[in-house]
N, C-alpha and C positions, 0 to 999 in steps of 0.2 A: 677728067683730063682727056682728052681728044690724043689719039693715037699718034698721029701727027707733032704733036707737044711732047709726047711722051719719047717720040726716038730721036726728036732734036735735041732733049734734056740728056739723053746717055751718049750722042753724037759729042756734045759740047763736053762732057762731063769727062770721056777720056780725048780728047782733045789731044794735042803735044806729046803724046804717048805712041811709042811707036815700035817697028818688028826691027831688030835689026841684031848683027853676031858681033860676040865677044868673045874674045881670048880666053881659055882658060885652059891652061898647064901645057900653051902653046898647042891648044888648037881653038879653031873657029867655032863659037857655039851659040844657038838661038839665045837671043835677049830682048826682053822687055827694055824699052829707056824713053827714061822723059827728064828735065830740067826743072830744077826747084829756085827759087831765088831766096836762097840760103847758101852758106861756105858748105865747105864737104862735110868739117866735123861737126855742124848742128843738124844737117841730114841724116849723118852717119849716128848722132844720138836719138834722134829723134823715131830711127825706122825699131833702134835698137829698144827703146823705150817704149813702143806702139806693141813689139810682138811680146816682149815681156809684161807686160800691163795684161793683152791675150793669154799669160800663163805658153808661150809660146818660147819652151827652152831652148838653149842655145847662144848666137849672137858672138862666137869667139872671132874676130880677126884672124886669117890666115890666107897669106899671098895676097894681100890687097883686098878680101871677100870676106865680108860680113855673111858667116857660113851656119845655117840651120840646117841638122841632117834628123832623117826618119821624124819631119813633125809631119801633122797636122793642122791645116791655116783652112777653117772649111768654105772660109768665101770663097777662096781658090780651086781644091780641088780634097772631095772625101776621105783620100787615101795618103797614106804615109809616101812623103817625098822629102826631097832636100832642096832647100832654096837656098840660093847664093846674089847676095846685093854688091856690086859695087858701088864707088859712089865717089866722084874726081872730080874737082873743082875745075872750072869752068872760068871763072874768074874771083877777084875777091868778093864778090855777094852772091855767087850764086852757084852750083853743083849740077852735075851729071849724075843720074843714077840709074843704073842698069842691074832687072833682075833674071835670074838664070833660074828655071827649073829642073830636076833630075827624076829620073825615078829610083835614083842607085847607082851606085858605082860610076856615077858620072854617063848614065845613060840619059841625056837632055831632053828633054821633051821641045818642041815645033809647035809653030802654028799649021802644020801640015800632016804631025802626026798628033798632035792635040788639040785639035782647034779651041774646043768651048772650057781648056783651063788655060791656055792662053786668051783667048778672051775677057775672064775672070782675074785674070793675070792684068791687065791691061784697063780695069775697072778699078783693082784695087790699086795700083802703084797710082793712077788717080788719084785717087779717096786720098792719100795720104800728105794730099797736098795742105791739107789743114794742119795735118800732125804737124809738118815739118814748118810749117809760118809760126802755128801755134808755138812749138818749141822754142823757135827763135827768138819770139819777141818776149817771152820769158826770160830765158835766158838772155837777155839786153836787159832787161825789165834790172834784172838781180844786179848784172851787173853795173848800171847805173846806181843803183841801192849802196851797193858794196862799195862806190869810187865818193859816194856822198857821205858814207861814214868815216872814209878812211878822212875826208879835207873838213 
């Protein structure tokens, strides 16, 4: 693969992903966010079921955030952090989902003071674009199944 090939494929790849702040506990804080064409709660199953399936504890809702504290996710970054997903729909087929990194105590990490797990940050809320289709049309899949046995 020619070099050239190779930084268009990771250009394309996080694509629609982008740097931008989110609220949280009313203040402004670095976010990863990109848009799925899924509702919020096959997103919101779908991230929950990816980090679990990782053996990656956690995943309680509070204040709107899909909250993982002291894991380790090692696409992202070696060391124990706290990741926080939100995840708001956008319309009826489709969601917002923005991810918050910490190192503690709500100390957030930047792409200015962490470039390269923001980076990896922005690779992986990519990646997950399969989980989150994959999920859905399962989950359709079943629920067409289930509306064909009920008639």
């Amino acid at each position: 693969m020619r070099l050239s090939h190779f930084f268009s494929y990771f250009q394309s790849f996080s694509q629609g992903v982008e740097i931008t702040n989110v609220e949280f506990n009313k203040k402004s804080q670095p976010a990863i966010t990109t848009d799925f064409e899924m509702p919020a709660d096959i997103s919101t199953s779908a991230i929950q079921k990816k980090l679990s399936s990782a053996k990656i504890k956690g995943g309680s809702v509070k204040n709107g955030f899909i909250t993982y504290q002291e894991v380790v996710i090692p696409e992202l970054h070696g060391e124990k952090m706290d990741v926080y997903f939100k995840v708001d729909d956008k319309n009826n087929n489709s969601s917002s989902v923005a991810m918050l990194l910490s190192k503690g105590y709500e100390n957030f990490m930047s792409s200015e003071t962490d470039p390269q797990v923001f980076e990896n940050a922005k690779k992986y809320l990519a990646s997950m674009k399969k989980d989150i289709l994959s999920f859905g049309y399962n989950a359709n899949i079943q629920k067409l199944q289930d509306n064909k046995k009920k008639s």
